[in-house]
MDAnalysis code that builds the backbone (N, CA, C; Angstrom):
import MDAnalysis as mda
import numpy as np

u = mda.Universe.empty(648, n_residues=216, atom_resindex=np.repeat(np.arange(216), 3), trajectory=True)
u.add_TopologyAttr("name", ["N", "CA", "C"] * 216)
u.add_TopologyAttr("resid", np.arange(1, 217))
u.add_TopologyAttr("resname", ["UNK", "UNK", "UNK", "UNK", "UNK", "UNK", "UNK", "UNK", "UNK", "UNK", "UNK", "UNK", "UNK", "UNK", "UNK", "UNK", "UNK", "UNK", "UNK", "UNK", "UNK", "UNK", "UNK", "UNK", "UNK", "UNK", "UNK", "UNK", "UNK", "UNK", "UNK", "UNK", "UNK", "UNK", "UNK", "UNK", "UNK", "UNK", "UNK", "UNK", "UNK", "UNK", "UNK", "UNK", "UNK", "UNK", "UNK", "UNK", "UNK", "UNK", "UNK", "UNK", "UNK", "UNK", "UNK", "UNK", "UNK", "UNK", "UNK", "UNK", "UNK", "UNK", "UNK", "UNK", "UNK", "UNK", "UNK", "UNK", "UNK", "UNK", "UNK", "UNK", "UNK", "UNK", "UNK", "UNK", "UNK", "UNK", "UNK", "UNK", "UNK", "UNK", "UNK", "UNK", "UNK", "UNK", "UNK", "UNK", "UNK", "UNK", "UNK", "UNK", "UNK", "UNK", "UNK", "UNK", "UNK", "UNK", "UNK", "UNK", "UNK", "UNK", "UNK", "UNK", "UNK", "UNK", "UNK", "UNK", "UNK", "UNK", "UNK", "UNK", "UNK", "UNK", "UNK", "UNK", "UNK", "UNK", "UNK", "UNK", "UNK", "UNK", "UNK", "UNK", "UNK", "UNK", "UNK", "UNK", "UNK", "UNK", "UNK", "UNK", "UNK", "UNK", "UNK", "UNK", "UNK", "UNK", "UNK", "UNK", "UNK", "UNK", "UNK", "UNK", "UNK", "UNK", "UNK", "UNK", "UNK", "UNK", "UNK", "UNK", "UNK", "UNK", "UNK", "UNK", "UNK", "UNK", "UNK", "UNK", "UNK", "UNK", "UNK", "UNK", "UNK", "UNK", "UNK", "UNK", "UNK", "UNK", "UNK", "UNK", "UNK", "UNK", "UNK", "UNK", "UNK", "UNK", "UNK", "UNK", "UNK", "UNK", "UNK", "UNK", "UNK", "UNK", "UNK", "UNK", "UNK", "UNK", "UNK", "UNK", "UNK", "UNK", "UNK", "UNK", "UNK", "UNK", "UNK", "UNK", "UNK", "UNK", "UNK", "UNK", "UNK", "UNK", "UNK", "UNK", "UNK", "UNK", "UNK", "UNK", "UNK", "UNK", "UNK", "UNK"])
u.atoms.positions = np.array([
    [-34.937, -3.717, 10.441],
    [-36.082, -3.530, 9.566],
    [-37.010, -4.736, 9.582],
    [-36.411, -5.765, 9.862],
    [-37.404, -7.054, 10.097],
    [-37.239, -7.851, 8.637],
    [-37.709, -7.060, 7.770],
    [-38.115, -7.779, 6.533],
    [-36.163, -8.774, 6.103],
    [-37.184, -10.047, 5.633],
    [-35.730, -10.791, 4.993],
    [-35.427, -10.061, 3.400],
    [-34.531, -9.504, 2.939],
    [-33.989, -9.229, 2.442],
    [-33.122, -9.559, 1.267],
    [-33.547, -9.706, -0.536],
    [-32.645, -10.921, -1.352],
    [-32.986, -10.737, -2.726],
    [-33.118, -11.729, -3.383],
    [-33.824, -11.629, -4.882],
    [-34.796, -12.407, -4.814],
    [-35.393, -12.229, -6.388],
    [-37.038, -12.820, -5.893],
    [-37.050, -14.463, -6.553],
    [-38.025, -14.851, -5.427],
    [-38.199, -16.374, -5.372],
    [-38.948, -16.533, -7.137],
    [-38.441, -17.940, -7.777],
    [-39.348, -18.358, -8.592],
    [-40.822, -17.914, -8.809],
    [-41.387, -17.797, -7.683],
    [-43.024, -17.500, -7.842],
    [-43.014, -16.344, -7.645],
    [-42.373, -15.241, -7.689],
    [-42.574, -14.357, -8.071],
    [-42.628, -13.504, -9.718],
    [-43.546, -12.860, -9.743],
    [-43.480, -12.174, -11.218],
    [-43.397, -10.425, -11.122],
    [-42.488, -9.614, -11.661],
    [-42.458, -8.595, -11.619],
    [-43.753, -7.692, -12.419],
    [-44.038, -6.559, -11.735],
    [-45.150, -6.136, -12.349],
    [-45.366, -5.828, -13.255],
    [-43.760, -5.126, -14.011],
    [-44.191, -5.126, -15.412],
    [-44.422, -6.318, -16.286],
    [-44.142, -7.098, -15.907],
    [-44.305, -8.318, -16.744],
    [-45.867, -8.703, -16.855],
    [-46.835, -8.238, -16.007],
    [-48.413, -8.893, -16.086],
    [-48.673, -8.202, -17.234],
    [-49.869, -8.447, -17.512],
    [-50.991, -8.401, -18.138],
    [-51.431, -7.343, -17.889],
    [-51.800, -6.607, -16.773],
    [-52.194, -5.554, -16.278],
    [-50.929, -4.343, -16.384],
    [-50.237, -4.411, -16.743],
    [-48.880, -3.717, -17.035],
    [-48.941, -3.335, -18.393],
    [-49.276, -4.140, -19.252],
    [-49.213, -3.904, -20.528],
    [-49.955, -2.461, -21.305],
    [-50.672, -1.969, -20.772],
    [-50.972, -0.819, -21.606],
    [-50.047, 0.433, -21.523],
    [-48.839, 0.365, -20.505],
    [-48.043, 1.228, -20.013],
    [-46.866, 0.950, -20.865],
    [-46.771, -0.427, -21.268],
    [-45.678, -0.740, -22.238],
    [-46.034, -0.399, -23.795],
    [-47.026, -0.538, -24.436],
    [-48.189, -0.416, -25.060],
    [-47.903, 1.232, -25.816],
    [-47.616, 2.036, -24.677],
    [-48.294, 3.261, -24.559],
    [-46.732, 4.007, -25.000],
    [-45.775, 3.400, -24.296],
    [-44.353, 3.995, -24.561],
    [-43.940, 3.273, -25.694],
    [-44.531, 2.199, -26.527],
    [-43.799, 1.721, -27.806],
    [-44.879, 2.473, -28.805],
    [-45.872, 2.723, -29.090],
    [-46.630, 3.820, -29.685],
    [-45.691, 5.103, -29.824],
    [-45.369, 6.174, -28.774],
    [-44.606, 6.980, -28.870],
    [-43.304, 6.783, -29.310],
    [-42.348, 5.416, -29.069],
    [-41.072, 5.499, -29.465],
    [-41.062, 5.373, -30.756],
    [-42.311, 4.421, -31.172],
    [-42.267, 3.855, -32.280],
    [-42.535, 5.779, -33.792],
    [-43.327, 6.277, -33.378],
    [-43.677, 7.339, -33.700],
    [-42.243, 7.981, -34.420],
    [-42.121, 8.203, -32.646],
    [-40.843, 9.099, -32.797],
    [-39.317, 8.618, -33.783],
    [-39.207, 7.574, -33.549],
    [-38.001, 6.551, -34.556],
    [-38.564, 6.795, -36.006],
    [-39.819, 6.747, -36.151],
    [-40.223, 7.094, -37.808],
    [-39.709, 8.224, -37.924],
    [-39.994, 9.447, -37.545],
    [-39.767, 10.563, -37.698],
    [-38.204, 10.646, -38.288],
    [-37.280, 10.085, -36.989],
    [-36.026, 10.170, -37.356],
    [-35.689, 9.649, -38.656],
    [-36.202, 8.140, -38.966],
    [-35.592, 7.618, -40.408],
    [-36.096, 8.412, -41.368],
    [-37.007, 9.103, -41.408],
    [-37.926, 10.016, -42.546],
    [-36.876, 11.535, -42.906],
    [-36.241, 12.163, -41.575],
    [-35.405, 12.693, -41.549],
    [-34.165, 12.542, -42.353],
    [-33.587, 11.306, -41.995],
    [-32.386, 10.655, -42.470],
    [-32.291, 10.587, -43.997],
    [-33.859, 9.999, -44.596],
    [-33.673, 10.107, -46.064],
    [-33.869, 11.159, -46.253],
    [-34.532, 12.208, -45.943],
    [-34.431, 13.305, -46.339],
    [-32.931, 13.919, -46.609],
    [-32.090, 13.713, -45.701],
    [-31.164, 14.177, -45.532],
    [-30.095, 13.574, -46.792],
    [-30.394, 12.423, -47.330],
    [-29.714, 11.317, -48.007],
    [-30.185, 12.725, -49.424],
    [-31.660, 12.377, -49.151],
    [-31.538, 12.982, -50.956],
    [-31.496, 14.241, -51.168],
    [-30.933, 15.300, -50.022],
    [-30.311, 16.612, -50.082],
    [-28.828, 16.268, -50.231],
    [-27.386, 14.932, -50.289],
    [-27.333, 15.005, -49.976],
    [-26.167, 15.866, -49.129],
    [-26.545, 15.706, -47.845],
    [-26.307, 16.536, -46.584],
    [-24.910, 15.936, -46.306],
    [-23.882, 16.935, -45.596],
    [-22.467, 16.224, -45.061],
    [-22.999, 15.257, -43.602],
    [-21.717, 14.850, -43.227],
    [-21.224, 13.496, -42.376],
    [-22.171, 14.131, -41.063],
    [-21.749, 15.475, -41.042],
    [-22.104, 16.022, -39.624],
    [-23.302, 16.199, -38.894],
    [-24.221, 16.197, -40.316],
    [-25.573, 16.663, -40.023],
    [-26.321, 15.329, -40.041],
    [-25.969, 14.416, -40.653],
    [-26.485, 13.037, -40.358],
    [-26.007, 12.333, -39.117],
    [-24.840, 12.856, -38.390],
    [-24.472, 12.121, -37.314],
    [-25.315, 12.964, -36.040],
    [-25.442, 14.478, -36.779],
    [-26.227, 14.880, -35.512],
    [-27.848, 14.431, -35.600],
    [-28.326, 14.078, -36.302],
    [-29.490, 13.327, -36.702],
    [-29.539, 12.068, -36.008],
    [-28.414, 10.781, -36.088],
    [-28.555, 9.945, -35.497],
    [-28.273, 9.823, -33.892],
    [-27.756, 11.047, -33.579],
    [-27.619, 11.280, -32.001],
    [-28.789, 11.731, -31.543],
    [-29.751, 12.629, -32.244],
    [-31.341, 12.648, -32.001],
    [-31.674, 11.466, -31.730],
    [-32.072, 10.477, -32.459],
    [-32.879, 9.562, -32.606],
    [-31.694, 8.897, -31.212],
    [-30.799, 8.573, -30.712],
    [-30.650, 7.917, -29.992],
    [-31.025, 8.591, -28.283],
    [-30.832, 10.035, -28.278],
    [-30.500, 10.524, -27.311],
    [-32.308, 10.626, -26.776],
    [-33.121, 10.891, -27.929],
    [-34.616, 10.861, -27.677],
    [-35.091, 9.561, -27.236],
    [-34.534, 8.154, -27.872],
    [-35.332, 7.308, -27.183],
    [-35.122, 7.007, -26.408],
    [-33.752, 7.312, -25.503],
    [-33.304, 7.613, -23.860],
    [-34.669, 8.050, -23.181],
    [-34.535, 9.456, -23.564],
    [-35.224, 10.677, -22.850],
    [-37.032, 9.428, -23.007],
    [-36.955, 9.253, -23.872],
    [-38.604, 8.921, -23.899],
    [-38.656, 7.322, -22.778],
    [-37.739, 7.220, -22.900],
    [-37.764, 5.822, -21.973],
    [-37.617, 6.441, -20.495],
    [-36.737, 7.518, -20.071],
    [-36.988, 7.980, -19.158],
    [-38.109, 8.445, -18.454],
    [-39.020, 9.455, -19.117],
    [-39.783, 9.905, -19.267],
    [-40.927, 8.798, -18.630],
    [-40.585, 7.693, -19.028],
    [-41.500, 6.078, -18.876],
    [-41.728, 5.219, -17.723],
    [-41.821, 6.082, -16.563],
    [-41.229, 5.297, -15.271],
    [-42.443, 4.335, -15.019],
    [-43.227, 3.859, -15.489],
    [-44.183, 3.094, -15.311],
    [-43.854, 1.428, -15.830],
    [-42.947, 2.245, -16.519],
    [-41.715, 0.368, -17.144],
    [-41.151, -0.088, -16.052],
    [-40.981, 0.672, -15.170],
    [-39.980, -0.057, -14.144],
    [-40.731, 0.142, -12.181],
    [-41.790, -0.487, -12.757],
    [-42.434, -0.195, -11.137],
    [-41.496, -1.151, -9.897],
    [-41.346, -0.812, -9.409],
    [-40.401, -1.501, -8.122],
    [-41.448, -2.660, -7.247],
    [-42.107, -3.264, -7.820],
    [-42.935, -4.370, -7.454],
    [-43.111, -5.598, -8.168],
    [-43.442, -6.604, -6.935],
    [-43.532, -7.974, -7.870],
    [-44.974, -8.823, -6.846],
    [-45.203, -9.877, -7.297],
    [-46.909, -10.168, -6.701],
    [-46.180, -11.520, -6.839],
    [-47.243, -12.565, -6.511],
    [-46.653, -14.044, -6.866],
    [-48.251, -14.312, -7.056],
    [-48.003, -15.539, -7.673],
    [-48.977, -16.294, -8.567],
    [-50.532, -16.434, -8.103],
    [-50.634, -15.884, -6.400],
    [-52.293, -16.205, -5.978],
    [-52.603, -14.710, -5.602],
    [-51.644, -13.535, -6.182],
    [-52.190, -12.286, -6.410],
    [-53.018, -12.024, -7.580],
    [-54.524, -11.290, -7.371],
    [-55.016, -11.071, -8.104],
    [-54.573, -10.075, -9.682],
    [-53.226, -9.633, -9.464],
    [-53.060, -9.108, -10.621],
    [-52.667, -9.983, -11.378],
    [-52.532, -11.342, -11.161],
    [-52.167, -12.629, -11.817],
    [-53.311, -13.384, -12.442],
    [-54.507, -12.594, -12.435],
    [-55.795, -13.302, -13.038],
    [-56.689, -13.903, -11.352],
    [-57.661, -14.332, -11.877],
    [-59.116, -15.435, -10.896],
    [-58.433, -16.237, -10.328],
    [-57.072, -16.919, -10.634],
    [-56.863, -18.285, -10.202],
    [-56.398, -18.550, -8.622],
    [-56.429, -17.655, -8.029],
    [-56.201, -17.958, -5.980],
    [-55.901, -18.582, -5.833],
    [-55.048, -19.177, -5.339],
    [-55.155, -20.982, -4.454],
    [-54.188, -20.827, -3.418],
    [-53.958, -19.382, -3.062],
    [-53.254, -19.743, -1.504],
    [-53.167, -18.329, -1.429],
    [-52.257, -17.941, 0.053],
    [-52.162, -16.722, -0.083],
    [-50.974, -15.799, -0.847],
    [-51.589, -14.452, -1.427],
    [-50.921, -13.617, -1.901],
    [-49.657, -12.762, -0.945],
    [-48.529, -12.623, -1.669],
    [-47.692, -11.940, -1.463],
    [-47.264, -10.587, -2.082],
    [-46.927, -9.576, -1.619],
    [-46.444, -8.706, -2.423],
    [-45.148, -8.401, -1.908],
    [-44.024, -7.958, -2.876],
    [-42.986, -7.336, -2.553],
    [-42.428, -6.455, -3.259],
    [-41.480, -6.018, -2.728],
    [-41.059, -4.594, -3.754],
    [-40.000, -4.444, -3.830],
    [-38.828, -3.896, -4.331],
    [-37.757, -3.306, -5.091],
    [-36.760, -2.223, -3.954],
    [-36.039, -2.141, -3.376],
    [-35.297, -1.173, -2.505],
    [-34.096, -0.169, -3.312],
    [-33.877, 0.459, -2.792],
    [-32.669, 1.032, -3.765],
    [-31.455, 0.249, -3.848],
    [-31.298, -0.578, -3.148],
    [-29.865, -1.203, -3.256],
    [-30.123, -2.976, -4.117],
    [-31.383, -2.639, -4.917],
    [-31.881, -3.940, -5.944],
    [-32.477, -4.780, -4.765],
    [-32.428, -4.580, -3.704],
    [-32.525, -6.351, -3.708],
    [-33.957, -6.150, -3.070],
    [-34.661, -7.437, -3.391],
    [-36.231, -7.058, -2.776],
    [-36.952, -7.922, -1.342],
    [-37.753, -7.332, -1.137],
    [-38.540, -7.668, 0.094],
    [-40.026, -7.569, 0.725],
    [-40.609, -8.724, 1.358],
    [-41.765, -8.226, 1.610],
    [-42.542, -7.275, 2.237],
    [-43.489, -6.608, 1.876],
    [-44.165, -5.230, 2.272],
    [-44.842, -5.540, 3.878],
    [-44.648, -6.795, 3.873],
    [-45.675, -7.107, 5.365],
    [-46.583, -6.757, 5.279],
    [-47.286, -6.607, 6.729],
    [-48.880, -5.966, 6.794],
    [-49.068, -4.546, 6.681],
    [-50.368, -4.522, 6.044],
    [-50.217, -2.870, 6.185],
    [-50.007, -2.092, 4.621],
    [-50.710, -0.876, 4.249],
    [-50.259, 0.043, 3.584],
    [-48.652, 0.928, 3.678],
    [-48.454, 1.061, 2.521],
    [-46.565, 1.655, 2.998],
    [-46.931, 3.473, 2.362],
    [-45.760, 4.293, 2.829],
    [-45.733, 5.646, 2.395],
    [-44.140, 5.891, 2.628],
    [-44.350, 7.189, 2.041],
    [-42.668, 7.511, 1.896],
    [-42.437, 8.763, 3.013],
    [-40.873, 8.614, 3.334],
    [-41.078, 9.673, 3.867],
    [-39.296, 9.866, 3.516],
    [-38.705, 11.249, 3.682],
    [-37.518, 11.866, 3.669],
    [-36.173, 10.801, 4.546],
    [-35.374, 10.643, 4.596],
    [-34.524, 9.821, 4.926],
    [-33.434, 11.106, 5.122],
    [-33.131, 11.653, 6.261],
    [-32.348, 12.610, 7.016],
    [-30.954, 11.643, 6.875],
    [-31.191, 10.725, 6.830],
    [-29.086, 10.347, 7.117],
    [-28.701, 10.122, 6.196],
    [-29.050, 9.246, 4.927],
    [-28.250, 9.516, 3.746],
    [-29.057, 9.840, 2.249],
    [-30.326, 10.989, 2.753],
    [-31.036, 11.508, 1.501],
    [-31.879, 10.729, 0.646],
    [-32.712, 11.143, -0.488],
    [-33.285, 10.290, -0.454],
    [-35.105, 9.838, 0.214],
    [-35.437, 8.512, -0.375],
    [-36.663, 8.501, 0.672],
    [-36.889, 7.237, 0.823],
    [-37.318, 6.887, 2.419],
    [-37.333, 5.627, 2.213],
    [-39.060, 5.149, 2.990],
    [-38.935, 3.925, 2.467],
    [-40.444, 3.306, 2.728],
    [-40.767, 3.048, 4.013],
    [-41.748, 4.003, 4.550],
    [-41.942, 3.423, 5.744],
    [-43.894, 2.702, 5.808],
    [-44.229, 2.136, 6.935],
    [-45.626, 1.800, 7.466],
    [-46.549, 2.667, 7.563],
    [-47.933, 2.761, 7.031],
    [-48.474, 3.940, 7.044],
    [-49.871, 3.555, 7.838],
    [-49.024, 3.762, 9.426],
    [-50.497, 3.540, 10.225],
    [-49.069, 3.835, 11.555],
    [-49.781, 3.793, 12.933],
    [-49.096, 4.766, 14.117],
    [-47.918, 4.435, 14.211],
    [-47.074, 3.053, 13.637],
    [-45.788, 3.048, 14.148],
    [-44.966, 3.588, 13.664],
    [-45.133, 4.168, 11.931],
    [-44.410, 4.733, 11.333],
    [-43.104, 4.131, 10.560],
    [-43.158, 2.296, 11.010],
    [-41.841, 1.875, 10.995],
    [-41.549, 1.836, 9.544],
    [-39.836, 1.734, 9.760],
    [-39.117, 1.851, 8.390],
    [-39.043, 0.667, 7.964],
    [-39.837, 1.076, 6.370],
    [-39.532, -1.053, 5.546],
    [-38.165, -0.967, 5.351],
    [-37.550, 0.192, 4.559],
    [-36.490, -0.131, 3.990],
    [-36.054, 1.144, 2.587],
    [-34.812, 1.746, 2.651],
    [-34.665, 3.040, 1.767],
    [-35.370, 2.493, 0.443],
    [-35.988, 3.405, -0.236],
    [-36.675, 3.285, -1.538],
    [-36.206, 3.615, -2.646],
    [-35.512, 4.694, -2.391],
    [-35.059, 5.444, -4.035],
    [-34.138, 6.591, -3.609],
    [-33.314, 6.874, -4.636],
    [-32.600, 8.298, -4.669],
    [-33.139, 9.346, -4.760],
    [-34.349, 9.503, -4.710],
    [-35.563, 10.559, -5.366],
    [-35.874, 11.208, -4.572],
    [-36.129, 12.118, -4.300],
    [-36.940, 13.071, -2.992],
    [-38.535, 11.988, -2.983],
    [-38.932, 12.447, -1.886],
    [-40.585, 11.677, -1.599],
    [-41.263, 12.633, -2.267],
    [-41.284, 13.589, -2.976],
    [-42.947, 14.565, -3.808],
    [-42.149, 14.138, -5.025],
    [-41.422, 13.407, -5.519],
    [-41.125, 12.769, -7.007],
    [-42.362, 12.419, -7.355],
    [-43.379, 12.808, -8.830],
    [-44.018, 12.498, -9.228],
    [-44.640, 10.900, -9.607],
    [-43.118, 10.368, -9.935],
    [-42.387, 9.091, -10.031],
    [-42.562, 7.935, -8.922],
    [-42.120, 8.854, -7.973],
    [-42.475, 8.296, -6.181],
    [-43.983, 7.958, -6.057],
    [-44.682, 9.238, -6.230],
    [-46.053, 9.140, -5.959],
    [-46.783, 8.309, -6.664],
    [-46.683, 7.262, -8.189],
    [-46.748, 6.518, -8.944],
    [-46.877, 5.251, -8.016],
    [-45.507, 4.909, -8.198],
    [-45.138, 3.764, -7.740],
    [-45.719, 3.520, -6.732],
    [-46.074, 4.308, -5.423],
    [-46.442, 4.170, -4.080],
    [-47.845, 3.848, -4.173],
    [-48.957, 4.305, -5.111],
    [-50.170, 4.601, -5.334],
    [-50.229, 3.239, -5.865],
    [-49.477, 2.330, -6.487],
    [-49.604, 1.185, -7.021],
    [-49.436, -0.254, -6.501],
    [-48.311, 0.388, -5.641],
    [-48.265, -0.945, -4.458],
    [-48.984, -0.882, -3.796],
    [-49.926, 0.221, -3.046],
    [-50.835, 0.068, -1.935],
    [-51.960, -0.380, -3.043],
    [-52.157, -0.567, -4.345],
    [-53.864, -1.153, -4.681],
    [-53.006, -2.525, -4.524],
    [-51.457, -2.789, -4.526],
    [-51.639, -4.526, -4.796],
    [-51.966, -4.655, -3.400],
    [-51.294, -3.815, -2.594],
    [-51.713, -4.399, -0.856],
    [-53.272, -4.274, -0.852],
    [-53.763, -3.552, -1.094],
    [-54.957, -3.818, -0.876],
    [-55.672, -4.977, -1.425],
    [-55.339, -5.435, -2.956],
    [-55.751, -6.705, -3.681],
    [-55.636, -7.813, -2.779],
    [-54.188, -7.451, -2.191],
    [-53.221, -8.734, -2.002],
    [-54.424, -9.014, -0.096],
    [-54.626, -8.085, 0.384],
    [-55.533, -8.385, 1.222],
    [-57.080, -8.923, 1.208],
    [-57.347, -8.500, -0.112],
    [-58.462, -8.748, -0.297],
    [-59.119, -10.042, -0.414],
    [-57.717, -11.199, -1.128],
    [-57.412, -12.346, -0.869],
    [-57.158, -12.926, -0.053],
    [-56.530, -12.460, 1.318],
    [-56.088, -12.773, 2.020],
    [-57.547, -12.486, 3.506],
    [-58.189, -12.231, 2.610],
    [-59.124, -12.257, 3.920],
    [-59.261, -10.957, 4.808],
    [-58.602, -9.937, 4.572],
    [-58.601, -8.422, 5.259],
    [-59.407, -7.217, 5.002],
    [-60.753, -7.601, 5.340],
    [-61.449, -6.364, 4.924],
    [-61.305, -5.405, 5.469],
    [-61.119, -5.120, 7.129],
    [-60.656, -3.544, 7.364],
    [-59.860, -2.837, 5.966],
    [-58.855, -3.749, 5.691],
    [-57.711, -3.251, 5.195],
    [-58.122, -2.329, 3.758],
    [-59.495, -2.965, 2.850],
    [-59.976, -2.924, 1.981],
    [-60.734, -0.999, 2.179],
    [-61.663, -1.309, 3.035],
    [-61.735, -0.243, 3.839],
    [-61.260, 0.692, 3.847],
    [-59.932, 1.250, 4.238],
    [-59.176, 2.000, 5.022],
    [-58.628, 2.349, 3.070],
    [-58.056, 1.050, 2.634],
    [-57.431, 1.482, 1.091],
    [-58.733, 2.803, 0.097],
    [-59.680, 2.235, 0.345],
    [-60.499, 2.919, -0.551],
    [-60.620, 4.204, 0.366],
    [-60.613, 4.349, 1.033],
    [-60.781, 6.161, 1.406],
    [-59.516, 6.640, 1.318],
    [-58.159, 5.904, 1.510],
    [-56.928, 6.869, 1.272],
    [-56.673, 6.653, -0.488],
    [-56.995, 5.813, -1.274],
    [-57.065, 6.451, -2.334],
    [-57.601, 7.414, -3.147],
    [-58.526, 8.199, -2.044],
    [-59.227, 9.183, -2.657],
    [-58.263, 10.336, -2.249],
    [-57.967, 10.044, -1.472],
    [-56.543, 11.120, -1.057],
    [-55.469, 11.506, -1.671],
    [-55.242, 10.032, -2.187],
    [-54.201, 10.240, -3.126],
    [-54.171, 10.318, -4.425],
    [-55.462, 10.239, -4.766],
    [-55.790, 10.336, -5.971],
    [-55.537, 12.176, -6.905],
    [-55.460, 12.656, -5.817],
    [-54.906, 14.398, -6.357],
    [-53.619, 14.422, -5.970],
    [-52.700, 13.086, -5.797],
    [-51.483, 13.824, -5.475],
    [-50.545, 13.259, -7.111],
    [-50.864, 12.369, -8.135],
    [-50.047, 12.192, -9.193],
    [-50.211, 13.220, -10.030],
    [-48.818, 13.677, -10.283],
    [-48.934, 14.338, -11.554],
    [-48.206, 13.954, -12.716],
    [-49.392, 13.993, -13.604],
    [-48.530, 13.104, -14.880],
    [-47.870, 13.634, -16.122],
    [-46.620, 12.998, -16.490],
    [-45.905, 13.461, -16.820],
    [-46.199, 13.210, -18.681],
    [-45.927, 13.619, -19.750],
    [-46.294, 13.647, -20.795],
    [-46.678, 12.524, -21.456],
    [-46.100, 11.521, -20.834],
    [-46.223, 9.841, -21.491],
    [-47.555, 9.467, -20.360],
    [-47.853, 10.355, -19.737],
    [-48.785, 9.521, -18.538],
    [-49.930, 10.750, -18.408],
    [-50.581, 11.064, -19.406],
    [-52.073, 12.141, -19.574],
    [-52.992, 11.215, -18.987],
    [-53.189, 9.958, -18.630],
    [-54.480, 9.347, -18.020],
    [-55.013, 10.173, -16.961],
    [-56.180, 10.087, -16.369],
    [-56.594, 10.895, -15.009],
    [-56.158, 9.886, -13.970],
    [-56.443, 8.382, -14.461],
    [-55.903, 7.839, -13.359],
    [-55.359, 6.857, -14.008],
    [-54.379, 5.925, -13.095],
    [-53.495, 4.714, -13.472],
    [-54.082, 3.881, -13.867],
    [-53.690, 3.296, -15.141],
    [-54.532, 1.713, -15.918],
    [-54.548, 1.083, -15.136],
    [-55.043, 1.128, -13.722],
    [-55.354, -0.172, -13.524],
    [-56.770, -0.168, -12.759],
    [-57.566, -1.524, -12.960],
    [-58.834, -0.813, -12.071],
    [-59.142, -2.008, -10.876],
    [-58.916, -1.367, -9.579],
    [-59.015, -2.806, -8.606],
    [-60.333, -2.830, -8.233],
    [-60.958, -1.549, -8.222],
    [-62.538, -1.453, -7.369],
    [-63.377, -2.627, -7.992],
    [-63.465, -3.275, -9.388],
    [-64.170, -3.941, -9.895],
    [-63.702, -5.654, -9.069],
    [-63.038, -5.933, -9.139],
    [-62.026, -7.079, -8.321],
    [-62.264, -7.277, -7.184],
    [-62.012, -5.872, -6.350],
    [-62.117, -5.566, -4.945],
    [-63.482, -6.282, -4.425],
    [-64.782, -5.620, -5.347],
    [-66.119, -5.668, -5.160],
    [-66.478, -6.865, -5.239],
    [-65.835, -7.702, -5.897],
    [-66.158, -8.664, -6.357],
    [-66.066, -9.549, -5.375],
    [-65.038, -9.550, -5.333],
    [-64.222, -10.500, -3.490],
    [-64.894, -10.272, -2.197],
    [-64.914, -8.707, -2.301],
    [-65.949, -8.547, -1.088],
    [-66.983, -9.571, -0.854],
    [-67.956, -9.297, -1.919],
    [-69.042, -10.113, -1.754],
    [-68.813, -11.532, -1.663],
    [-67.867, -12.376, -2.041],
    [-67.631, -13.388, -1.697],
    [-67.163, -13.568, -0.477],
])
């Protein structure tokens, strides 16, 4: 596969952790938070009927088994990417070049190299794994347990190619810039979002960034 293979260096920061992440975290503590009221509102209710052992324990298995499901539901908490400190999702501050890397199924992470990535089916042990999305086709490295039309899949994938594209944009690669903005129009009809995720498109906005750099 080429790529070195490990955990992530000091200068790396995982994506949920930016700044630019935050309205996705934002967005699932609004709903949990919601939903957990509901349950305690329940509970006293239940107190000043009151109700036997059974019906309060099945009450508190709601409230636990829902904020599972709603965290599930949340796959935007756990994007399989990380940037380091002269990626623009790290703010203006540049001072060398950007890296991006990402998350494999077996934890351990690695760099995306050159190039936009896509998924494709993994025939030997199921699954889908990341390959190069330009003629060689080559394999980065298995991605997930998920089939490749996972809604989930199509997320995550749509998100690392704007950092590759950011991460080029810094790096001096305008073809690359190029080529990103017409296949995101492509892919822009392939997410479908799931109840925690009604946006039309993903919080994040690179075209303003992008444009910006360009011209510099």
């Amino acid at each position: 596969m080429g790529e070195v293979r490990g955990e992530l260096s000091i200068e790396m920061r995982r994506f949920n952790s930016l700044d630019v992440a935050r309205p996705f975290l934002y967005k699932f503590l609004g709903i949990f938070i919601t939903y957990e009221l509901l349950i305690v509102g329940l509970l006293f209710f239940l107190f000043s009927l009151e109700a036997g052992l059974f019906a309060t324990l099945m009450v508190i298995f709601l409230g636990s088994f829902g904020a599972f499901f709603i965290y599930q539901k949340s796959p935007l908490l756990r994007v399989p990417l990380a940037v380091n400190l002269n990626h623009p999702f790290m703010g203006d501050l540049e001072l060398g070049t950007a890296i991006v890397m990402v998350q494999f199924s077996d934890g351990t992470w690695g760099d995306v190299g050159e190039g936009r990535v896509r998924l494709t089916v993994d025939e030997l042990i199921g699954g889908s794994v990341l390959i190069r999305d330009d003629e060689t086709y080559g394999v980065i490295g298995h991605f997930s347990s998920l089939h490749e039309t996972h809604p989930t899949l199509k997320r995550y994938v749509m998100i690392i190619n704007q950092a590759i594209s950011m991460r080029d944009a810094v790096n001096g690669d305008e073809d690359s810039i190029e080529s990103a903005r017409e296949r995101e129009q492509l892919d822009s009809g392939l997410l479908e979002r799931s109840w925690l995720e009604e946006q039309n498109t993903i919080e994040i906005e690179p075209e303003g960034l992008l444009h910006k750099l360009r011209r510099e």
